[in-house]
N, C-alpha and C positions, 0 to 999 in steps of 0.2 A: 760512895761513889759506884759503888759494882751493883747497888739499885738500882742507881739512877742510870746507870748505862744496859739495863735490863729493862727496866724502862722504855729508855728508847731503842732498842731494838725490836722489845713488843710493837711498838707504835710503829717503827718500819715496817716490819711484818705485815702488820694491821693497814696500813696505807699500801705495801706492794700485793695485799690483798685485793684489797679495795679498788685499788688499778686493775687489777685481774679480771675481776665483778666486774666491771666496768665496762671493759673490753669485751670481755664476754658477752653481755647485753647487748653492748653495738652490732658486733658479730650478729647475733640473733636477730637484731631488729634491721640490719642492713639483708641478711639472707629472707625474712619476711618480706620486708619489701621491696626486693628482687621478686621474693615470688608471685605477689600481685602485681607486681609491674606487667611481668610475663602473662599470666592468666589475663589482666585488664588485656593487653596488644593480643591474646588470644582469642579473645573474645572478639576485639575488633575486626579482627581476620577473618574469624568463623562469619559474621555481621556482613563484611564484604562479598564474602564467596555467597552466603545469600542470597545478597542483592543482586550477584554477578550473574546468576541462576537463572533470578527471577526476570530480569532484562534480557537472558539470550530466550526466556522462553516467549517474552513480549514482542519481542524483536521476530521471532518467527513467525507466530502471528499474524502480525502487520505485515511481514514477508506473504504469507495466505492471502493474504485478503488483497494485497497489491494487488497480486498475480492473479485472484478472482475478478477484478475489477477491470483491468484492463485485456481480460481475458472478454468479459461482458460488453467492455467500449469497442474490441473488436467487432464483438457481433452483432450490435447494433450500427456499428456504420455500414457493415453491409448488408444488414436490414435496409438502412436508411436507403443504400445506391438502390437496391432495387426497388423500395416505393417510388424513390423518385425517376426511376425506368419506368415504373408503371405511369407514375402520374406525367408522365409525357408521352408516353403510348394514347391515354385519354385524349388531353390535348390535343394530340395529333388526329383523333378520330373526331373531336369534337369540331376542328377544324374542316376537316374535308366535310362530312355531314351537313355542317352549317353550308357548304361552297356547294354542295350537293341540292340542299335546298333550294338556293339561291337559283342554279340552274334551271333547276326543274319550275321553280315559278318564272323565271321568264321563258321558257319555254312553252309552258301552258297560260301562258300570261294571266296568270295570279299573280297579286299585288300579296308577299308576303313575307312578314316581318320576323327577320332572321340578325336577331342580334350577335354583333361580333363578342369573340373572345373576350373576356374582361382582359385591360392591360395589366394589372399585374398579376394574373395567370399565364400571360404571353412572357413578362419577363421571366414569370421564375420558372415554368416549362416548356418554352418556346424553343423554336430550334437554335437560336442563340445561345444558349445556355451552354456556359464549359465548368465543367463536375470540380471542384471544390478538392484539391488533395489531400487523401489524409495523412492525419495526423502521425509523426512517429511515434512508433511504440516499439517495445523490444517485441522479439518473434515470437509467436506461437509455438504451442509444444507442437511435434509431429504430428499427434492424430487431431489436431486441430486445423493444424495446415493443409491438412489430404482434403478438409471438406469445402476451402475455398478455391481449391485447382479449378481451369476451365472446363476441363470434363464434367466435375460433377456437380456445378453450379448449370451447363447446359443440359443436363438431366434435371435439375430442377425446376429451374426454368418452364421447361417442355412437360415436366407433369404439372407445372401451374399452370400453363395453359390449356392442357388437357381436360382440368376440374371447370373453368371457365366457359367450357363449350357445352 
């Protein structure tokens, strides 16, 4: 009997061993896969700030080139006003010239053939014409602004003229 209860106390032993072992392994394999848990959302993280990076630097960019862009739609509309100031200046001079002629042959009574204005040059530079409003757009920086003031568009203006004569 005092075998067999040696015996089994080996075999306890050997089973609250083996629990031990056991536990112990989980422990290990549960604190491993904690650790790649961690590292994997680590990773994810670092992946995000990346991309977070790489989109503010996209984002600026595209912020540039707005701001180039309608900085350029500025200054061709008022390109635009003054051709089409100019091209009713024309108009205007083609107009009287032709009434000019007109005069002077019946004056000297010559029969002389003085075509009118095409109409739709009278429409679109005629003294009828009301200018088209532009478009909004946010504002111009400072030293952008200074250059559309009425002073210094009538200095321009007046040295375009000047090169014309």
């Amino acid at each position: 009997m005092a075998a067999a209860l040696a015996t089994e106390g080996a075999a306890r032993r050997a089973a609250a061993a083996t629990e031990e072992e056991r536990q112990r392994n989980r422990k290990k394999s549960n604190r491993l896969s904690a650790r790649r848990s961690r590292m994997k959302k680590q990773q994810y993280v670092d992946g995000l700030a990346v991309e977070v990076e790489q989109l503010r630097r996209e984002n600026d960019s595209m912020r540039a080139g707005v701001g180039a862009v309608l900085q350029r739609c500025r200054l061709v509309e008022q390109e635009n006003r003054v051709l089409l100031a100019h091209a009713r200046e024309l108009c205007s001079a083609l107009q009287l010239r032709n009434s000019q002629l007109r005069l002077l042959g019946e004056v000297a009574s010559v029969p002389l053939d003085v075509p009118d204005v095409a109409d739709h040059l009278m429409q679109l530079y005629g003294r009828g014409m009301v200018m088209p409003p532009l478009s909004p757009l946010p504002p111009l920086p400072p030293q952008i602004q200074m250059l559309f003031q009425p002073d210094v568009m009538d200095a321009v203006s007046m040295l375009q003229g000047y090169e014309s004569i």
